[in-house]
C-alpha positions in Angstrom: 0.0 0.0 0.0 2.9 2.3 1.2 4.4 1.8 -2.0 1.9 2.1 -4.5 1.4 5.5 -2.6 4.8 6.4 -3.5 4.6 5.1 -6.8 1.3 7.3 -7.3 3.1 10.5 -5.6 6.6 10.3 -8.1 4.1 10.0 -11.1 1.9 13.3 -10.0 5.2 15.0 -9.1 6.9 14.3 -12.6 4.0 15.9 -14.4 3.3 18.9 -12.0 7.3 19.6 -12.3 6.9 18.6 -16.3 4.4 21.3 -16.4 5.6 23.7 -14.1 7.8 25.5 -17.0 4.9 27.2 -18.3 3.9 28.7 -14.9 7.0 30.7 -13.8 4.0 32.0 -11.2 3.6 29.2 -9.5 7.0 28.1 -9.5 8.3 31.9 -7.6 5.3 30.3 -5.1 7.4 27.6 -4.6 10.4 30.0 -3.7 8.4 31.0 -0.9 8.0 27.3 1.2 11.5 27.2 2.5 11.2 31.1 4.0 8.0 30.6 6.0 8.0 26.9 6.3 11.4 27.0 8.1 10.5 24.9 11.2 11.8 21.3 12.1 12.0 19.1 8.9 10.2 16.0 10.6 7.3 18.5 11.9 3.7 18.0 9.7 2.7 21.1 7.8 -1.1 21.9 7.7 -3.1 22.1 4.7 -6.7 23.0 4.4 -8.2 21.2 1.6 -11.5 21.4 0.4 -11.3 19.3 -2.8 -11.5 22.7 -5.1 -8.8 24.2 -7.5 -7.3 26.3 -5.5 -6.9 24.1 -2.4 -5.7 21.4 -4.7 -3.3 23.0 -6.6 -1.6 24.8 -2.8 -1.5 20.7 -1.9 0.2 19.6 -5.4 2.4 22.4 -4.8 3.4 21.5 -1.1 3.6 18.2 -2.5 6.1 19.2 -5.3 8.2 20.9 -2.9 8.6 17.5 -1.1 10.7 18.9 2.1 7.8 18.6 4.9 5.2 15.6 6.2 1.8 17.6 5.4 -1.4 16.9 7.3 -4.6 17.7 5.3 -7.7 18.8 6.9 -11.1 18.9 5.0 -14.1 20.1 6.6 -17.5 18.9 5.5 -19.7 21.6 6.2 -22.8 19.4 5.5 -24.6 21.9 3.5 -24.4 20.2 0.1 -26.0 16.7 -0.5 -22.2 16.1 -2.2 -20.0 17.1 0.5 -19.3 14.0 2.0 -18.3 12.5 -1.5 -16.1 15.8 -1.9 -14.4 15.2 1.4 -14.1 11.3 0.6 -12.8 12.5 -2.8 -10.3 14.4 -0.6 -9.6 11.5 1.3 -8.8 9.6 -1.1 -6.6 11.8 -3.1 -4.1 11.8 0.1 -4.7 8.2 0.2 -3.3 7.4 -3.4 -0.4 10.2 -2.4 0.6 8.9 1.4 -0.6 12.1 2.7 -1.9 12.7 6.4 -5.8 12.9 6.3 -7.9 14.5 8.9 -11.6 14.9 8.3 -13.4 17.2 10.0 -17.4 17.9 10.7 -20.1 20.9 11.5 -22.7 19.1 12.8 -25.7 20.6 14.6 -28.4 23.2 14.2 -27.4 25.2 11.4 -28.3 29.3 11.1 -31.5 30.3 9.2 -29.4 34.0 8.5 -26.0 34.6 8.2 -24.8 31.0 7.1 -22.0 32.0 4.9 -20.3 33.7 8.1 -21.2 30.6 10.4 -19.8 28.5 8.3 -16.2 30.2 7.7 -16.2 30.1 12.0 -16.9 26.7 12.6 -14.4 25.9 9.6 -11.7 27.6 11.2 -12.1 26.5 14.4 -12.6 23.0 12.9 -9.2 23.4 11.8 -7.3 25.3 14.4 -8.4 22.9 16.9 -7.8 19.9 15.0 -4.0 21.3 14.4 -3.7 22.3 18.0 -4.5 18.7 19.0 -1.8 17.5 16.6 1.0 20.5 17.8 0.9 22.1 14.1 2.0 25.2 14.5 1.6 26.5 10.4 -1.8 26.0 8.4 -1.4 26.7 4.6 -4.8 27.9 2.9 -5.3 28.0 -0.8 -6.1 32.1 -1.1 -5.1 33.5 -4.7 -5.0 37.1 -5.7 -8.6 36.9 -7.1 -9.5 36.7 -3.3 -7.7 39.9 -2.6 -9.6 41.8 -5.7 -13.1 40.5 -4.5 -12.2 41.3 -1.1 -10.9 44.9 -1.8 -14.8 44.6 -3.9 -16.6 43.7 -0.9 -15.5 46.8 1.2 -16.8 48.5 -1.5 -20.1 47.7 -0.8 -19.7 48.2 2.9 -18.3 44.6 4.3 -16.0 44.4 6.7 -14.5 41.5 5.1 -10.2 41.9 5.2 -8.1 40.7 2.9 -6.1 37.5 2.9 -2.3 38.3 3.8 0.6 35.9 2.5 1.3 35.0 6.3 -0.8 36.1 9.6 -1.8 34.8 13.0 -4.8 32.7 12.8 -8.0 34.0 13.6 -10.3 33.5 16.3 -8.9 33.7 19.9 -8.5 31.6 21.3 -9.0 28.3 18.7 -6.5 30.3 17.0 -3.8 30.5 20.1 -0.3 29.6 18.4 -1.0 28.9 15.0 -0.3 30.9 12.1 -2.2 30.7 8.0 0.4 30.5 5.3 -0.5 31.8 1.7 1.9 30.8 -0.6 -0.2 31.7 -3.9 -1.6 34.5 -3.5 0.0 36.2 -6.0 -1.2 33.6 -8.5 -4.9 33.9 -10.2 -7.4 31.7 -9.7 -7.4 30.6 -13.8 -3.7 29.9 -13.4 -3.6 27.6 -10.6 -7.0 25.8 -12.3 -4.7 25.6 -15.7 -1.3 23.9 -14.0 -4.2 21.4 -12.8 -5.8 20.7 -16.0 -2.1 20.5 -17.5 -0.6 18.2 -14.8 -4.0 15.6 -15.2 -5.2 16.7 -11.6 -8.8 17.4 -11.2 -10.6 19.2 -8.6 -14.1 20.2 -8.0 -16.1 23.2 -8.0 -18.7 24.2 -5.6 -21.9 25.6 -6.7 -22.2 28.0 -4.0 -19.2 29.5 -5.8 -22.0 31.3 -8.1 -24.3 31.6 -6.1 -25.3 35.1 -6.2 -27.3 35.2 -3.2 -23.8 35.3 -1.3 -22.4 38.5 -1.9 -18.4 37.1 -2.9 -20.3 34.9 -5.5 -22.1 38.1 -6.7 -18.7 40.4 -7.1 -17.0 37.4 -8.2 -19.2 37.5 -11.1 -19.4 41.5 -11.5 -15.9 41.4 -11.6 -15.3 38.7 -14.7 -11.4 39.2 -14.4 -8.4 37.9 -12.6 -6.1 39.2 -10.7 -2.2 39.7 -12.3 -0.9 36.6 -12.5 2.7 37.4 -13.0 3.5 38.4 -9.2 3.5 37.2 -6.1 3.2 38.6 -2.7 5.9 40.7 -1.3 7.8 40.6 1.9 5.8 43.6 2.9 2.4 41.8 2.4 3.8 39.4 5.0 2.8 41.2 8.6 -0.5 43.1 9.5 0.9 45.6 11.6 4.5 46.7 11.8 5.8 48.9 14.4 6.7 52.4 13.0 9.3 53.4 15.4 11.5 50.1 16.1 10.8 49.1 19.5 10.7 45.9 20.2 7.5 44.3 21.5 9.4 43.6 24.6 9.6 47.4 25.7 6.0 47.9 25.9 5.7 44.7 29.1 5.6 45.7 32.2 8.3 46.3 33.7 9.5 48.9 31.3 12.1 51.0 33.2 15.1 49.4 34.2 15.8 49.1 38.1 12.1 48.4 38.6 11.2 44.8 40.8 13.9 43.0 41.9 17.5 43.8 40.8 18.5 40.0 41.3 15.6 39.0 39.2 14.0 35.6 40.7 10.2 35.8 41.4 9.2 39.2 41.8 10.9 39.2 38.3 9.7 37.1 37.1 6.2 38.0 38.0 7.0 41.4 36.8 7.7 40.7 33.0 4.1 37.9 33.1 1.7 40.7 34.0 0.0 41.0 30.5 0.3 44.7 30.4 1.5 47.7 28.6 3.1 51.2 30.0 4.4 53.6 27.3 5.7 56.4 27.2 3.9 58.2 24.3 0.7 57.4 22.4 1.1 55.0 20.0 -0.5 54.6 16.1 -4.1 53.7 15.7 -2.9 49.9 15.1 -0.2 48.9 17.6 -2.9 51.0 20.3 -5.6 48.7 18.9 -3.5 45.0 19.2 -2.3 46.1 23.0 -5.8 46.9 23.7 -7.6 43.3 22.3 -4.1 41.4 24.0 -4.6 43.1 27.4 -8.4 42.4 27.3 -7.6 39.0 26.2 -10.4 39.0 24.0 -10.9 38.7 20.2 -13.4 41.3 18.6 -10.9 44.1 17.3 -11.9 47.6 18.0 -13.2 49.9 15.4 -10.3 52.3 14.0 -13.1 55.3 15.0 -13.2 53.9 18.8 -9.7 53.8 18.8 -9.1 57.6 17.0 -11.7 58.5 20.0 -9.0 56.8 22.9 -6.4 59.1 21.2 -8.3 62.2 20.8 -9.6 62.0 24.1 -5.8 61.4 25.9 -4.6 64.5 23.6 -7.4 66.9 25.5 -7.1 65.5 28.6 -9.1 62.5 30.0 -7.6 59.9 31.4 -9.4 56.9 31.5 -11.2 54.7 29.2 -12.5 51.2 28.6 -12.5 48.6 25.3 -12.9 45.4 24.1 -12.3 44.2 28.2 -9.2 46.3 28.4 -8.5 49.6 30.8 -6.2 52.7 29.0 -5.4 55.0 31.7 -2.7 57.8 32.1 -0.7 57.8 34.6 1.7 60.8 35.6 4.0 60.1 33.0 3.1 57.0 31.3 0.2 55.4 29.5 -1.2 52.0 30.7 -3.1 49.1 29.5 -4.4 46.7 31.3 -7.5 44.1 31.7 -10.8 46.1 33.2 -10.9 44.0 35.9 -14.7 45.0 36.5 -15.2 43.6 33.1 -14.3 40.2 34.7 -16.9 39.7 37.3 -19.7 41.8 35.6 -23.2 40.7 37.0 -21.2 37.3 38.7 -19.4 35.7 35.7 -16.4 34.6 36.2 -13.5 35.0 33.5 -13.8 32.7 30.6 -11.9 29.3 31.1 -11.1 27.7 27.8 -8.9 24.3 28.4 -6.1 25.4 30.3 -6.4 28.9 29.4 -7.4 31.7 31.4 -9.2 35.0 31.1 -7.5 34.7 27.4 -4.6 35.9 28.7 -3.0 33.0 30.6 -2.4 29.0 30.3 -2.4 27.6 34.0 -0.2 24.7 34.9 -1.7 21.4 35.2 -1.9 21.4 38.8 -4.4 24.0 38.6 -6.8 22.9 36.4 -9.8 23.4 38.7 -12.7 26.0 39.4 -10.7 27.8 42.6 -8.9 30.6 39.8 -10.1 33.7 40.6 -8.9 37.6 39.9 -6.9 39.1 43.0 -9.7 41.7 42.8 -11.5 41.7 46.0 -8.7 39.2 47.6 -5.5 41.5 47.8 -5.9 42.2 51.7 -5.9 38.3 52.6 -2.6 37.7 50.3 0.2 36.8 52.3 3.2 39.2 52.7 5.5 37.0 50.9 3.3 37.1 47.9 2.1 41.1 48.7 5.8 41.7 48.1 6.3 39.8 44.9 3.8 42.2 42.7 4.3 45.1 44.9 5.7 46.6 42.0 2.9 46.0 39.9 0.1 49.2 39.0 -2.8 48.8 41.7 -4.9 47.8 38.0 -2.4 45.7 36.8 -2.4 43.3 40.4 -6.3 43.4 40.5 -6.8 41.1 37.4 -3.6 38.9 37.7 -5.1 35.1 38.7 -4.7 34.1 42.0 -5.5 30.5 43.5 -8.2 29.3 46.2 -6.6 27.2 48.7 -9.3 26.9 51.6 -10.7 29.9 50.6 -7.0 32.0 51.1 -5.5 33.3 48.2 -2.1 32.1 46.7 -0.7 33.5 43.8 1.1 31.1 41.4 4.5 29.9 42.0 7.7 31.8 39.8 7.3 30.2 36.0 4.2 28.1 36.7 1.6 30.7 35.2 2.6 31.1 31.2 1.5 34.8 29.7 -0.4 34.6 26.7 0.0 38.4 26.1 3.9 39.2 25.1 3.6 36.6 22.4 0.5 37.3 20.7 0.9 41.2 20.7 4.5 40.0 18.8 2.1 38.2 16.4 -0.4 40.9 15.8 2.5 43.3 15.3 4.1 41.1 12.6 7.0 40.3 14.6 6.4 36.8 14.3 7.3 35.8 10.6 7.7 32.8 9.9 7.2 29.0 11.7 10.8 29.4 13.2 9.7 32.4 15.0 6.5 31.1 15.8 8.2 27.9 17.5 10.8 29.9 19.5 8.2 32.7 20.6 5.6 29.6 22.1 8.7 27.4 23.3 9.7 31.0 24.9 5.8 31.0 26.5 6.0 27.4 28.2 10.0 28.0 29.6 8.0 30.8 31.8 
């Protein structure tokens, strides 16, 4: 079986490289693999296949390249009567090539409105979690640079929709925790990924809902009638959403950010310091970089509106001095500029911050030893902390100490020993800043996270 697979893989190979002549495209795709695909060679890559041209032809390029295991996920949404036979059709193509398979479901009550956007969320988070499960840290996706025309379209008309970037942080926090989309064609068109198919002998499918002009992609897709240049492909600068326009490093904007501040000899107090998940500045930063340290520090995933966030900046230019978004706390202070989580945004008519696995609040992963219902803010708790523990985050903004976890141990607070409690915040603020670029990065910045 193993080695008719093989035999079947050399034979596709030889005609996609046979072809691959008469694509130059493509084949400056293919220069791209090595760049972003960079972590260790035994490690499976992610692909998301869905059985269509584009998805199939980012697999028979992976595949071409030949330098990684891959691990193919296919999601059968259930919404067409032949989705299972596409996803078996999937199946089977990884079958005949010796390619890891994982298929994936939506079951349950489906939307009556707003089923295209249901649909991309439970597909992503199929995914995400799926490659969690199996430590993938890099998902490729199939987008071409149609999608970036019909997206740029769709704004047009008043969507919100954004468009698909050669490499980004995957979406939805926290499914999306550690795991980063690759997009290695979009600079190719749609009709020229289709063509290296139909010239290599590799068929696809093509989903009705494609044309369907009661979705509104379907319906620019078809205003449009054109592709996208096929002759480039995505530059280094299409690589990061947000790049920071003065240099710092991400690293100047965590607590603590003046030298000389906690303990000199480092240890716990340290230690504690540098996990606090927040921000103090010295200036006012861009509308983008204040936007990513506000969702990070909330610990939350709906972005703030670039008006909400011109409103923050206005408002700290005439003088106020506190405000509240997306679960996170801006407040001046004297000299300096602070983010933080609200904390009254945590308890709000008696919830209790969002446990998701073994992360907390968003902005924390808890060791194993704590995986139990007694995690609570400090808020309300601070005068019952011993002095040993008083001391460590002594340091700490009053704000800052109120929404750091503590533990429940017969109903006294502890807070959690030095490098047991992991800080979600540092790394993904790195990754919405574009300072993560490529699977390398993304492997040292979450192998950085769990040495905490």
């Amino acid at each position: 079986m193993e080695s008719n697979a093989r035999q079947n893989s050399d034979d596709v190979r030889q005609r996609l490289a046979a072809t691959l002549g008469d694509f130059p495209d493509i084949a400056a795709s293919l220069c791209l693999f090595p760049e972003y695909l960079n972590g260790a060679p035994d490690k499976p890559v992610g692909v998301a296949v869905s059985g269509g041209g584009d998805s199939v032809a980012l697999l028979m390029a992976l595949m071409l390249w030949g330098q990684r295991p891959l691990e193919v996920f296919c999601v059968d949404h259930g919404l067409n009567p032949l989705s299972a036979g596409w996803t078996q059709g999937v199946a089977d193509l990884c079958a005949d090539m010796g390619i890891g398979f994982t298929p994936l479901h939506w079951t349950g009550d489906k939307p009556a409105t707003g089923i295209q956007a249901a649909a991309r969320r439970a597909r992503h988070s199929l995914i995400l979690n799926a490659a969690r499960e199996k430590g993938i840290r890099v998902v490729c996706l199939g987008h071409n640079a149609n999608d970036g025309t019909e997206a740029e379209a769709m704004r047009a008309t008043g969507s919100s929709v954004g468009s698909p970037r050669l490499w980004s942080p995957a979406p939805f926090w926290l499914e999306g925790e550690g795991v980063f989309y690759f997009r290695p064609l979009i600079g190719v068109s749609r009709a020229r990924l289709r063509a290296w198919l139909t010239a290599a002998g590799v068929g696809y499918i093509d989903d009705p809902a494609n044309e369907n002009p009661a979705y509104l992609r379907a319906k620019v897709r078809q205003a449009l009638q054109v592709n996208a240049p096929s002759a480039s492909v995505a530059t280094r600068a299409d690589t990061s959403p947000v790049r920071c326009a003065t240099g710092e490093d991400v690293g100047a904007f965590i607590l603590p950010c003046k030298a000389g501040e906690g303990d000199p000899e480092g240890g716990e107090r340290a230690s504690h310091l540098h996990d606090a998940g927040a921000f103090r500045l010295d200036h006012i930063p861009s509308v983008p970089i204040l936007s990513a340290m506000i969702v990070c520090a909330g610990g939350g995933e709906k972005l703030p509106s670039t008006r909400e966030i011109t409103a923050i900046i206005d408002g700290l230019n005439t003088g106020r001095t506190s405000f509240t978004l997306c679960g996170a706390r801006i407040e001046r202070q004297k000299d300096s500029l602070l983010i933080c989580r609200e904390t009254g945004d945590m308890t709000r008519n008696g919830t209790v911050p969002q446990r998701c696995g073994d992360i907390w609040d968003g902005r924390f992963r808890l060791p194993v030893y704590a995986q139990t219902d007694d995690i609570v803010p400090l808020r309300g708790h601070a005068k019952r902390l011993q002095r040993r523990d008083r001391e460590k985050i002594a340091a700490l903004p009053s704000l800052v100490r109120a929404s750091l976890p503590v533990r429940l141990i017969n109903g006294e607070p502890r807070l959690f020993a030095a490098g047991d409690l992991h800080c979600l915040v540092h790394t993904r603020l790195k990754a919405a800043l574009g300072q993560i670029r490529n699977e390398a990065d993304a492997d040292f910045g979450m192998e950085t996270v769990a040495r905490r």
